[in-house]
N, C-alpha and C positions, 0 to 999 in steps of 0.2 A: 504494500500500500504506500504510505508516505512516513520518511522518519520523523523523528522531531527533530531535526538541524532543519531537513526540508521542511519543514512547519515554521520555522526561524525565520527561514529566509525567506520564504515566502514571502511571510507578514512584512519584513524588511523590504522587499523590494514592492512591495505595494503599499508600503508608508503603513499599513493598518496595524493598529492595534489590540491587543489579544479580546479587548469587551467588543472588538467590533466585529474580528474574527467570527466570534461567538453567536455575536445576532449574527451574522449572514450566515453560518452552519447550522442556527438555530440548533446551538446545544449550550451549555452551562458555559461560562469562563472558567471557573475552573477546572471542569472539562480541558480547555483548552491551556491554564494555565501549570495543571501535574502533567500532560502530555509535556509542553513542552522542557519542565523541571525533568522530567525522568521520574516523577511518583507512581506514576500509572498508564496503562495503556486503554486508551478508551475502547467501546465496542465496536465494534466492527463496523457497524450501523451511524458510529457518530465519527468514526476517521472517515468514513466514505464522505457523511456530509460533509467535514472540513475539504477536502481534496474536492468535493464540486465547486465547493464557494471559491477557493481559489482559481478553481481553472473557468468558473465562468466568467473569475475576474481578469484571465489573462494570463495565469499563471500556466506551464506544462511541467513535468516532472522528468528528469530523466534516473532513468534507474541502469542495474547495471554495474559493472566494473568500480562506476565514478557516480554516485545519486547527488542530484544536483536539484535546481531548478533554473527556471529559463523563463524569460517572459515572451511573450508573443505580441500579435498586434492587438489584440482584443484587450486595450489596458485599463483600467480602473482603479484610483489610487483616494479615493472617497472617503477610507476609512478613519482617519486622524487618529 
């Protein structure tokens, strides 16, 4: 799925912060905030939401060798 570095950056590279993360995945911040500490790993159901909120913000993921993320043209950077 996606790690939590790629969760980081993500958020990083679209300027968003983790309460906003949150409303657009429509899951809990802290949800979003023990994902990215390393506390816990969220359901399966609520990392998928996080990875669409990102990619429908523009975000793509690359996995692989090197997991990364990458922006695309689709950019939306809304979240302060």
């Amino acid at each position: 799925m996606i790690s939590r570095g790629q969760c980081r950056a993500a958020r990083a590279y679209l300027e968003w912060s983790q309460t906003y993360l949150a409303q657009a995945a429509h899951v809990s911040e802290s949800t979003v905030r023990d994902f990215e500490k390393g506390r816990r790993e969220p359901t399966r159901n609520n990392l998928l939401a996080i990875k669409i909120a990102f990619e429908e913000a523009g975000i793509a993921f690359t996995n692989g060798d090197e997991p990364g993320v990458k922006l695309t043209g689709n950019r939306s950077t809304s979240g302060g």
